[in-house]
mmCIF file of the C-alpha atoms, coordinates in Angstrom:
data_MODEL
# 
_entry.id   MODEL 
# 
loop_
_atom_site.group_PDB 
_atom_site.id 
_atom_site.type_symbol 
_atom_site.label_atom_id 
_atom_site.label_alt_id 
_atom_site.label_comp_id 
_atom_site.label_asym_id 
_atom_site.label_entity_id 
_atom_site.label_seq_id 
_atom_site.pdbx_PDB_ins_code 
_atom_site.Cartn_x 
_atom_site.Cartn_y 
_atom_site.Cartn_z 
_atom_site.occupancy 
_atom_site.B_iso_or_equiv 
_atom_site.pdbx_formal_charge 
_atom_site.auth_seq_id 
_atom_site.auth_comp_id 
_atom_site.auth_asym_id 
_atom_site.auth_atom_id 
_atom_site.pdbx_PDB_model_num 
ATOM 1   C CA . UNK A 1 1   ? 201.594 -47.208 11.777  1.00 0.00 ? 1   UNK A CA 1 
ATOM 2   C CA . UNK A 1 2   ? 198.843 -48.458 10.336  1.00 0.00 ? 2   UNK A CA 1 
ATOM 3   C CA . UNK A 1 3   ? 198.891 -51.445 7.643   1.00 0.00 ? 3   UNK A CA 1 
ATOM 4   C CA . UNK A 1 4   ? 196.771 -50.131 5.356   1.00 0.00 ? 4   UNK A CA 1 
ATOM 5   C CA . UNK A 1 5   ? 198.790 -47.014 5.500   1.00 0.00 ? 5   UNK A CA 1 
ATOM 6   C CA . UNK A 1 6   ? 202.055 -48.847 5.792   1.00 0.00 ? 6   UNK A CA 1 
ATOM 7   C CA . UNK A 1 7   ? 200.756 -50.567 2.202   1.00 0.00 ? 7   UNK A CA 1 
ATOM 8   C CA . UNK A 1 8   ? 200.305 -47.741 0.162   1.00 0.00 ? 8   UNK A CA 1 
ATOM 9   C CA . UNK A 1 9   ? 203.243 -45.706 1.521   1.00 0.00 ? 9   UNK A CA 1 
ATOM 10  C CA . UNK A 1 10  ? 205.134 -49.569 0.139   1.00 0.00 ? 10  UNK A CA 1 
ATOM 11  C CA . UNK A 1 11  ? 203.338 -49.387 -2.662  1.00 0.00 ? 11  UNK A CA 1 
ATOM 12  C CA . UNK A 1 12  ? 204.432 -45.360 -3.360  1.00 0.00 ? 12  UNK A CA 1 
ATOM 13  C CA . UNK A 1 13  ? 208.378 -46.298 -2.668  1.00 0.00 ? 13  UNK A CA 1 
ATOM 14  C CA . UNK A 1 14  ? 208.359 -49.131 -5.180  1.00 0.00 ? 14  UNK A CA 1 
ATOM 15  C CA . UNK A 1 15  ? 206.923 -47.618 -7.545  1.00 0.00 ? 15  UNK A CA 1 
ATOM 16  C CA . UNK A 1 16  ? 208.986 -44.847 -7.918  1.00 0.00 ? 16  UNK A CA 1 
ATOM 17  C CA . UNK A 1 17  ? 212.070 -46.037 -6.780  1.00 0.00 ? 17  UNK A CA 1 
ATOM 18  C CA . UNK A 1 18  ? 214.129 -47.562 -9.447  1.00 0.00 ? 18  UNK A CA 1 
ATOM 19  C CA . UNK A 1 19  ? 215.465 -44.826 -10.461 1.00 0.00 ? 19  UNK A CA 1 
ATOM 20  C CA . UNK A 1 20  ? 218.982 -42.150 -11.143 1.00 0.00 ? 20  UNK A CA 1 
ATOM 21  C CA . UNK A 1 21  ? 222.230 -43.393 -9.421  1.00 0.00 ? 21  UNK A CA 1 
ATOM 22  C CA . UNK A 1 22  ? 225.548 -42.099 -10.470 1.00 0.00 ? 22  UNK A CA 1 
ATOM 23  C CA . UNK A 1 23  ? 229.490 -42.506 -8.974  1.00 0.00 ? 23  UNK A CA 1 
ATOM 24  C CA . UNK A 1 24  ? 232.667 -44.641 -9.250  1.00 0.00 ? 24  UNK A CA 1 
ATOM 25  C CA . UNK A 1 25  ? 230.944 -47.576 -7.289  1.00 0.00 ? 25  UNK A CA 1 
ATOM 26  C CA . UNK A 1 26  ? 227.764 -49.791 -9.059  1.00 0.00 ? 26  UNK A CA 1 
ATOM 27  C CA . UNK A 1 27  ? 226.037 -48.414 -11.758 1.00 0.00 ? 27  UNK A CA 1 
ATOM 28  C CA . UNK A 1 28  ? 222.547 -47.604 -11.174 1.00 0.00 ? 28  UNK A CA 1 
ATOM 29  C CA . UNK A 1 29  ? 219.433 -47.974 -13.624 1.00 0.00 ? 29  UNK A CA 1 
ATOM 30  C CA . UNK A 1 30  ? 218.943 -44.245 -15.142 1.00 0.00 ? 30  UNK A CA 1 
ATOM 31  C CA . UNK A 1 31  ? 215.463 -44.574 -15.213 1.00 0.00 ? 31  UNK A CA 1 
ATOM 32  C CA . UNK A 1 32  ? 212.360 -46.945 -15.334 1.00 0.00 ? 32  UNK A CA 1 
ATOM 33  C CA . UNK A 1 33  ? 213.097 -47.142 -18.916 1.00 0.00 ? 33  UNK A CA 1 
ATOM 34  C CA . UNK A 1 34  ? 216.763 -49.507 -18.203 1.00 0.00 ? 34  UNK A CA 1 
ATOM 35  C CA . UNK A 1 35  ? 214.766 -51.477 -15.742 1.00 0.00 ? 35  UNK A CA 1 
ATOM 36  C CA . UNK A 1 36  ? 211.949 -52.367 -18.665 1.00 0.00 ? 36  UNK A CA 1 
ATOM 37  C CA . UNK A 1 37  ? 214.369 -52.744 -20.651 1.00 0.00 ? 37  UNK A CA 1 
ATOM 38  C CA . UNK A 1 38  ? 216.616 -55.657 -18.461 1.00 0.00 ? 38  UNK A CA 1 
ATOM 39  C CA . UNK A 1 39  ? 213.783 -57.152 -17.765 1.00 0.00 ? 39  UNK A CA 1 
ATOM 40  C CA . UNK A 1 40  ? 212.284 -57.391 -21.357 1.00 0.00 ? 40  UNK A CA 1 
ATOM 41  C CA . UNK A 1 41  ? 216.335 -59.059 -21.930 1.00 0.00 ? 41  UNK A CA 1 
ATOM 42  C CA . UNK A 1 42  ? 215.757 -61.655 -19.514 1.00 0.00 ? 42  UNK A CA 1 
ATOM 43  C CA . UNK A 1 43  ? 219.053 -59.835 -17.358 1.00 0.00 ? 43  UNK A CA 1 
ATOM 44  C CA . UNK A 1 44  ? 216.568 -59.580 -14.279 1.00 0.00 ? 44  UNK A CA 1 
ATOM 45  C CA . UNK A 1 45  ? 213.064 -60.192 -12.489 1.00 0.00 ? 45  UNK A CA 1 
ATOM 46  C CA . UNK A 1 46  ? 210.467 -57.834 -12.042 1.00 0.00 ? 46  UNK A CA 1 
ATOM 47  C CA . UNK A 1 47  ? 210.607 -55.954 -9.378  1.00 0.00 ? 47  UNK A CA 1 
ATOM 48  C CA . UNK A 1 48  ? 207.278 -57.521 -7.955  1.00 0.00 ? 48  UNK A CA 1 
ATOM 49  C CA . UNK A 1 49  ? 208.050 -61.188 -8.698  1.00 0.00 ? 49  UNK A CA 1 
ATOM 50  C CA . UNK A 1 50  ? 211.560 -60.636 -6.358  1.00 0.00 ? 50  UNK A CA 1 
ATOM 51  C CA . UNK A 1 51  ? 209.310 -59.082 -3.842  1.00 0.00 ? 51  UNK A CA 1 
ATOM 52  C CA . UNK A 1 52  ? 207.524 -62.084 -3.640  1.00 0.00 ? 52  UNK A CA 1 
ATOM 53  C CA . UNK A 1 53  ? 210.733 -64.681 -3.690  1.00 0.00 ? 53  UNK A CA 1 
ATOM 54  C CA . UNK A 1 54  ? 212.141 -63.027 -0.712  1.00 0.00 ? 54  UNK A CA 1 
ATOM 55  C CA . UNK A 1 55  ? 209.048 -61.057 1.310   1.00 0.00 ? 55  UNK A CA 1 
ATOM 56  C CA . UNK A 1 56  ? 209.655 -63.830 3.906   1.00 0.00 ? 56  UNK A CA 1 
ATOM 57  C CA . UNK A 1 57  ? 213.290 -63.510 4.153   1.00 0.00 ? 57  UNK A CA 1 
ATOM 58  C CA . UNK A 1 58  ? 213.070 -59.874 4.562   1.00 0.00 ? 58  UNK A CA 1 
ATOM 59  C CA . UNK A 1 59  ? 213.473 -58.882 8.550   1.00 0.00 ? 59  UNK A CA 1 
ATOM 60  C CA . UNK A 1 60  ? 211.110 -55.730 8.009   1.00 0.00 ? 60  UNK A CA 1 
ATOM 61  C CA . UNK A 1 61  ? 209.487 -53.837 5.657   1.00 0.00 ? 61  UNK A CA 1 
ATOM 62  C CA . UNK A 1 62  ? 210.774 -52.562 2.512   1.00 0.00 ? 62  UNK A CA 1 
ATOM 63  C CA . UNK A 1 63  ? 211.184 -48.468 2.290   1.00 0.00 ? 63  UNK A CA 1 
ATOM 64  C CA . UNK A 1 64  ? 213.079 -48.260 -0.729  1.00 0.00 ? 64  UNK A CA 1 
ATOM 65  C CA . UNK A 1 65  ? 214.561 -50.146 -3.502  1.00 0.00 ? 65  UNK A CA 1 
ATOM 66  C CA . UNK A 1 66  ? 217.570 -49.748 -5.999  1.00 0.00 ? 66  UNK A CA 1 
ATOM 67  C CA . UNK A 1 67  ? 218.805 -51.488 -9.437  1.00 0.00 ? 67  UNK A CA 1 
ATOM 68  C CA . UNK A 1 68  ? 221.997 -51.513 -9.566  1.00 0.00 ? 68  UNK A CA 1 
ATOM 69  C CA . UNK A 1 69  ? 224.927 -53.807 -11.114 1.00 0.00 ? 69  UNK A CA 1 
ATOM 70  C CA . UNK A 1 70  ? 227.599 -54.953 -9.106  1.00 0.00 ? 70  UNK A CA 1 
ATOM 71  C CA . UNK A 1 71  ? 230.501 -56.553 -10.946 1.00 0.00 ? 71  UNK A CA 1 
ATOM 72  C CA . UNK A 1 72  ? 228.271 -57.196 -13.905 1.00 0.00 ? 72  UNK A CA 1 
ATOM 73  C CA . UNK A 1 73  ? 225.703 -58.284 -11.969 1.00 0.00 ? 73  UNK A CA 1 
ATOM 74  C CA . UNK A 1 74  ? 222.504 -56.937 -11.786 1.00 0.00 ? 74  UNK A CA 1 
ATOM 75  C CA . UNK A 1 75  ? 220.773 -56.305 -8.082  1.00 0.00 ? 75  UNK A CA 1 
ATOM 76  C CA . UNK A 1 76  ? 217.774 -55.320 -6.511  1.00 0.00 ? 76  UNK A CA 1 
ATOM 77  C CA . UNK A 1 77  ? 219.497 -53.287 -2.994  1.00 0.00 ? 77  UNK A CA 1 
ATOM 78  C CA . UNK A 1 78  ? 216.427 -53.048 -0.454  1.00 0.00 ? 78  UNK A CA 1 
ATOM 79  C CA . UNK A 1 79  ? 216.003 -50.374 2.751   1.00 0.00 ? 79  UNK A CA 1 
ATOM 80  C CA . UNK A 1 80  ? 214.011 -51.741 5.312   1.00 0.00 ? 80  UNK A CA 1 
ATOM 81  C CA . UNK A 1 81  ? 212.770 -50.691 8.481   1.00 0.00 ? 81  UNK A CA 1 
ATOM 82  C CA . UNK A 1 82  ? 212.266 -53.336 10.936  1.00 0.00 ? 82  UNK A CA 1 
ATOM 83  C CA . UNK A 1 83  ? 210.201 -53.372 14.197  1.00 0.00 ? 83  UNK A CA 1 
ATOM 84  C CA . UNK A 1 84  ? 212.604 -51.422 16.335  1.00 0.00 ? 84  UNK A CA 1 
ATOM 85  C CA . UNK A 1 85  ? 213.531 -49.299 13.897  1.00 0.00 ? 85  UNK A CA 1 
ATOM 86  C CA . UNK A 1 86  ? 216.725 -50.613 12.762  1.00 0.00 ? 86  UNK A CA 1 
ATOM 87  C CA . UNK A 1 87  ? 217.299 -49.998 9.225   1.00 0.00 ? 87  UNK A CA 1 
ATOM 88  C CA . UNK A 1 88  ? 218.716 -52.512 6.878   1.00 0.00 ? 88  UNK A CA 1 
ATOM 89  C CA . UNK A 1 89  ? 220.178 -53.119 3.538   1.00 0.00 ? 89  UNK A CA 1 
ATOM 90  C CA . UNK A 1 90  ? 219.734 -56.398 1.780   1.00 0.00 ? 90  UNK A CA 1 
ATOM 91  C CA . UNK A 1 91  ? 220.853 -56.966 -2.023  1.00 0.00 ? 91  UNK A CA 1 
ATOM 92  C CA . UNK A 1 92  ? 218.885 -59.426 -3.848  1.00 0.00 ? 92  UNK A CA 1 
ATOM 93  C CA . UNK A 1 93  ? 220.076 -61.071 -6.820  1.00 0.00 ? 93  UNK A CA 1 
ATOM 94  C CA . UNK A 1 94  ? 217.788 -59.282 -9.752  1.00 0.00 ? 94  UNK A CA 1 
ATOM 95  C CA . UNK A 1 95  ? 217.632 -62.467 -11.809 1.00 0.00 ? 95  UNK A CA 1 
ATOM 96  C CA . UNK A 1 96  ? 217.996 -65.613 -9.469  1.00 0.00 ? 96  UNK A CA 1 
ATOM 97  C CA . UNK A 1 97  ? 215.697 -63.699 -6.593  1.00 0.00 ? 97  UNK A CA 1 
ATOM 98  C CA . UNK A 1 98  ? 219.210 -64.881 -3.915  1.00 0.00 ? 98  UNK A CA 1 
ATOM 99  C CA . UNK A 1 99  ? 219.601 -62.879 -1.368  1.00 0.00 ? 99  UNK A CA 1 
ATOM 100 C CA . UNK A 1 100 ? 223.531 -62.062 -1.520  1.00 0.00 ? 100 UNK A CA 1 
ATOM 101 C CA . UNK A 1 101 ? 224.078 -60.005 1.661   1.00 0.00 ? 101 UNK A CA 1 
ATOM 102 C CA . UNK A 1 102 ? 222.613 -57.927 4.448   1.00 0.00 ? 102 UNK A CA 1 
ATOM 103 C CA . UNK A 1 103 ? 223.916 -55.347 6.602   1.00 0.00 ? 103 UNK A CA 1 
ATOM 104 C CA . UNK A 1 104 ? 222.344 -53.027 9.136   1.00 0.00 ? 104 UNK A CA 1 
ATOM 105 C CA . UNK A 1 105 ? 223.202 -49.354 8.389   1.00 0.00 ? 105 UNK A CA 1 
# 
């Protein structure tokens, strides 16, 4: 795919993609409006400034984020697509910018 292309699809994703999440396991932000809000509290990042903390660390590129909190803690849980298509997700600490684990899916 194209970079440029590749960019602006990236650049769609993020955008929109801290969004609804619901169920017994983390609790997801309900909408842009708890994200704002956490990060206006000083409980996490923006969702830019973690991009760049851990662009590097990152073994692809990023499809699709999450905000969630795990046992009180708030994280950023990534999608990406590396080169031969495996798909991974990574969850990044939302305040310290630490990435906590990865797992292919």
């Amino acid at each position: 795919m194209n970079p440029g292309v590749r960019s602006v699809i990236r650049s769609v994703v993020l955008a929109t993609a801290v969004l609804v999440g619901v169920g017994g396991g983390p609790t997801f932000a309900r909408d842009h409006d708890d994200a704002r809000r956490a990060v206006e509290a000083g409980e996490i990042r923006p969702l830019a400034e973690i991009l760049n903390v851990v662009k590097g660390k990152l073994p692809g590129d990023v499809v699709g984020v999450k905000l969630e909190r795990e046992a009180g803690t708030w994280m950023y849980e990534f999608r990406v697509v590396d080169r031969k298509g495996r798909v991974f997700e990574i969850h990044v600490n939302a305040k310290s910018g630490e990435v906590e684990r990865t797992k292919e899916k």
